[in-house]
N, C-alpha and C positions, 0 to 999 in steps of 0.2 A: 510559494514555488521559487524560482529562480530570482523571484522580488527580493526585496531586502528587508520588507516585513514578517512578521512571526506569522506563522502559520496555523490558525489551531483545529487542525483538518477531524473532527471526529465522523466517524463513517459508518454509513446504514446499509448493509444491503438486504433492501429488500426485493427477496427473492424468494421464493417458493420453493421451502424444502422439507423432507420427510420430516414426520414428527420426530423430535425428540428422544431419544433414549435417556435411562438414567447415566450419570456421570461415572464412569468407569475411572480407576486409577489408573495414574500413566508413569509405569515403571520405568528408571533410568535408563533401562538398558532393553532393546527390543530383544524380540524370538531370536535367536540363530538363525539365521538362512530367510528372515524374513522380508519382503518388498516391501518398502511401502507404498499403498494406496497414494495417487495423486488425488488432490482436491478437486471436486468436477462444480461446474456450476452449471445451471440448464442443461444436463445431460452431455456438456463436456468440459475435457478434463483439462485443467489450465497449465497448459505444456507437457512436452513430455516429460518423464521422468530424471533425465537426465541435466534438465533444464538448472540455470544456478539458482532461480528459487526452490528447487526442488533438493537438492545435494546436502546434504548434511555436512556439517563442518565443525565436529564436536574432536578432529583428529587431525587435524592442522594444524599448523606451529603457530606462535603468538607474533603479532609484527613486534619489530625493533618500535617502532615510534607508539606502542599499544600506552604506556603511561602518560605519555604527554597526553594523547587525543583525548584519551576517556578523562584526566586530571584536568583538563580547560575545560570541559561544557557539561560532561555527563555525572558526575563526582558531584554529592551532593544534593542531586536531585532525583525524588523516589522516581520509581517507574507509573507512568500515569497510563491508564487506560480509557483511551481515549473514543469514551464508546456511553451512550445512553441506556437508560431502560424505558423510558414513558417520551421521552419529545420525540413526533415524528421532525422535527426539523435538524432533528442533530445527527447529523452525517450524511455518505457518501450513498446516494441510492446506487444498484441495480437495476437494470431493468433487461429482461430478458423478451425475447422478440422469437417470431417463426422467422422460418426459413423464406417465406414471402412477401415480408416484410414490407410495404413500398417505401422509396429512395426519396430520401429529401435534399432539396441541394443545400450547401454549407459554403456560408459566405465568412469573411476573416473580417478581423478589428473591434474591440470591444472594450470603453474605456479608456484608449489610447493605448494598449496593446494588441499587439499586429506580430504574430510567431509563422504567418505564413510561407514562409521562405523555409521554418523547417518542421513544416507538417506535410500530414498526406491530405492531400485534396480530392473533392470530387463527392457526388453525394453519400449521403451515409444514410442507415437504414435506421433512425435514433425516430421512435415515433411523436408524433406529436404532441402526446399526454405525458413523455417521457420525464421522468421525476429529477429533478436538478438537486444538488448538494444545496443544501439551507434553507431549501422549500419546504412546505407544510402542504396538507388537506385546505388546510383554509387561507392561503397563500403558496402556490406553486412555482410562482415565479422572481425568488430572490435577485435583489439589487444590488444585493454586495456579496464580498466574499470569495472563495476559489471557484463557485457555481460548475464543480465536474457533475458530469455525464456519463456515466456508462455504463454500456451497452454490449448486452455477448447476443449472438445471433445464431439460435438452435440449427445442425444440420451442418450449416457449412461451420461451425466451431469456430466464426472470427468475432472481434473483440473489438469497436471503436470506444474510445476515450476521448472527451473534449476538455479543456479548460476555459472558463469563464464563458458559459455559453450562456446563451438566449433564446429563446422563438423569436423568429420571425414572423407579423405579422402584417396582410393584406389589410387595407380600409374596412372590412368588414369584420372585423377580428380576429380571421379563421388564421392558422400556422399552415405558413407556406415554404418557410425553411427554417433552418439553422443557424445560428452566428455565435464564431468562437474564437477566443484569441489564440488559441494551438488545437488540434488536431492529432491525435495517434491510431493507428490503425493494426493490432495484430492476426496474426493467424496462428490460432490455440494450438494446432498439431506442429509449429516447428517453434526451434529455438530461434531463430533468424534475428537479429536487433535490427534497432536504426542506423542510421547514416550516423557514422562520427563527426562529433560536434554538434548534433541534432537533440533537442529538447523533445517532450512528450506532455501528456497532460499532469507529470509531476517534472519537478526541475529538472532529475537525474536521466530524464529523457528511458526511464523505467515504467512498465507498466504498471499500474497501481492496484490494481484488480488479485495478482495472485500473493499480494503482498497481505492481504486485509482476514482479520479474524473475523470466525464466524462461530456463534455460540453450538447452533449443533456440531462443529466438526470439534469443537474445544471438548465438550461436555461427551462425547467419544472414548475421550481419553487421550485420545491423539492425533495433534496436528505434524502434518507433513510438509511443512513449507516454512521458508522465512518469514517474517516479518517486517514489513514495513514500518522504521520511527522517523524521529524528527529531532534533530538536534539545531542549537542557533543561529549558527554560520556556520558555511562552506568553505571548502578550499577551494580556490580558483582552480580546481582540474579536478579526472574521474579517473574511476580504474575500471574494468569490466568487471557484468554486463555494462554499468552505466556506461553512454554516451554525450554529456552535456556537463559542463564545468557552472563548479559555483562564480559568486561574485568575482569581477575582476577586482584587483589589488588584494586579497582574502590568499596571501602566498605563505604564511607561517606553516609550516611542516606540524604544528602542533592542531590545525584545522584539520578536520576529515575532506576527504574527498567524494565525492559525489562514489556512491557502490560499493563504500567499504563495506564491511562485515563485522558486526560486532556479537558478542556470545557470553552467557556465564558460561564458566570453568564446570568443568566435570566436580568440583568437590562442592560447589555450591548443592548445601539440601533441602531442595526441592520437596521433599517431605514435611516440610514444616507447613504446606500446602495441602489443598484438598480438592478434589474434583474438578473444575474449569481453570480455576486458577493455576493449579497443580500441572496441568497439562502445559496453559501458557510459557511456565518456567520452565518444563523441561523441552520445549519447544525451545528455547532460547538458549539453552544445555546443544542441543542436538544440529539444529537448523540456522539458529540466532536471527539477527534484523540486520536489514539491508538499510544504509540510512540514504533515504532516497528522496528528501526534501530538505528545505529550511524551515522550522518552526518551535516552539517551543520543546524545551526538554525533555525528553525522557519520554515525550509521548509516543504510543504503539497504537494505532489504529486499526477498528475494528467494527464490528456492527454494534447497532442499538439494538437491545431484546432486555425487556424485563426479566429473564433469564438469569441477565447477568448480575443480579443484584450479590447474591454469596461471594464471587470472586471479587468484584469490586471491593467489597467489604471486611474480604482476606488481606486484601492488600493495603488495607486502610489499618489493620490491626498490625499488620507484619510488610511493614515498607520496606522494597528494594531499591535500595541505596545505585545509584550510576554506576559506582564505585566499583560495583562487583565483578561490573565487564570487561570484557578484555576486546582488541582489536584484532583477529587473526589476521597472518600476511595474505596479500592480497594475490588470486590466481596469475594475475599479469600486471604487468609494469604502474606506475600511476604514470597518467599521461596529465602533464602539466602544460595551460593552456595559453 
């Protein structure tokens, strides 16, 4: 996250969703006149439509500084998918909750980090079985690691996200809270961000949840939102959505900024591609990644599903190079911190 260690965030969500269809192809160019469908998770939909993980950006002018950024970190290194098919321990749960959820209260500090100052506080409805990032069935409660949390809550359509979290537990064992070194809290039906200067439970002070692939919306044919990656260092400043700057002294103009936008070019073919995979790329043709942490290169985050075995193994046959990305200019100014 905002550490100055690599991040190797691989993400699970698991969540309960229709079965499967076969893998449709996802041609370059949509219907004429057509909407696209926003992603829903638990019967709602992760922002509105017009939200910037939702906007396609395949028609945007390329930034002035697009060679340097992507020539320092992303050049060089294939696109990793950063996603399981058999460990339940590898990645980001889901967990999806009713609307009655009862409230646990959520204490800060963990580790010797302490983001209270710029989270939301106050109880949250994250249950007590609630499954943490690099936990397992036969260990649920990992000791290291980014240990996120989240959580969407059917009904009223909000979203908490923790970083580095824990149970709380009484002398008898039972979970009686929460404890997390950051805190985010959305509400799915608007675009509304955070406080400027305010972190989230990823560095970029971005939610993480509408950034993350999921193999049924892949194997579709088509995904409608950005993507979440991970490149190795920050710039000390963001651009919108992001609110929260990378490392300080991290000022080379040739570092990304926390929110840029990166995409292949319309000529890249995507065709060489088949089914989940196929989608992926032209997801990054149309929508592209939002790079919204620090961590190793080139990684896109996504769920575990044995599922995913073809696509991993497409991209193992036919490696995308960094190289092929481009930086589009950014909607609004970089705010330099």
């Amino acid at each position: 996250m905002r550490r100055t260690t690599l991040l190797l965030a691989a993400l699970t969500l698991l969540v309960a969703t229709p079965a499967s269809v076969p893998a449709a192809p996802a041609p370059d160019v949509p219907r004429a006149g057509a909407r696209a469908e926003v992603h829903s998770v638990g019967g709602c939909e992760l922002f509105p439509p017009d939200n910037p993980w939702n906007r396609r950006i395949d028609a945007r002018p390329v930034w002035r500084w697009s060679d340097a950024i992507v020539g320092k970190q992303a050049a060089g290194h294939d696109l990793h998918l950063d996603l399981g098919t058999t460990e339940d321990y590898y990645g980001i749960p889901v967990n999806v909750v009713e609307e009655d959820q009862p409230l646990l209260p959520l204490r800060f500090g963990v580790d010797g980090e302490d983001y209270r100052d710029e989270s939301d506080r106050g109880a949250v409805f994250v249950p007590t079985d609630a499954a943490i990032e690099g936990g397992s069935a036969g260990d649920p409660d990992p000791e290291e690691g980014d240990r996120h949390v989240i959580t969407v809550r059917r009904g009223t359509c909000d979203l908490v996200e923790l970083y580095a979290a824990e149970r709380v537990r009484d002398a008898s064992g039972r979970v009686v809270a929460w404890r997390a070194a950051a805190a985010a809290r959305w509400d799915l039906s608007s675009n509304r961000l955070r406080p400027a200067g305010w972190t989230s439970a990823d560095a970029a002070g971005l939610p993480i949840l509408p950034g993350l692939l999921s193999y049924d919306e892949a194997a579709s044919g088509r995904i409608t939102h950005a993507l979440r990656f991970t490149l190795p260092s920050a710039r000390h400043a963001y651009t919108w959505p992001a609110r929260h700057c990378g490392p300080s002294g991290n000022t080379a103009a040739d570092l990304p900024a926390y929110g840029l936008r990166f995409r292949l070019p319309r000529s890249f073919p995507a065709r060489r591609y088949t089914g989940a995979a196929r989608a992926i790329v032209v997801a990054m043709k149309r929508y592209g990644l939002v790079y919204a942490d620090q961590g190793s290169a080139m990684y896109v985050t996504g769920t575990a599903d044995p599922r995913w075995a073809d696509a991993l193994d497409q991209f193992r046959a036919r490696p995308l190079d960094g190289r092929a990305l481009e930086v589009v200019k950014p909607w609004r100014r970089v705010v330099r911190c």
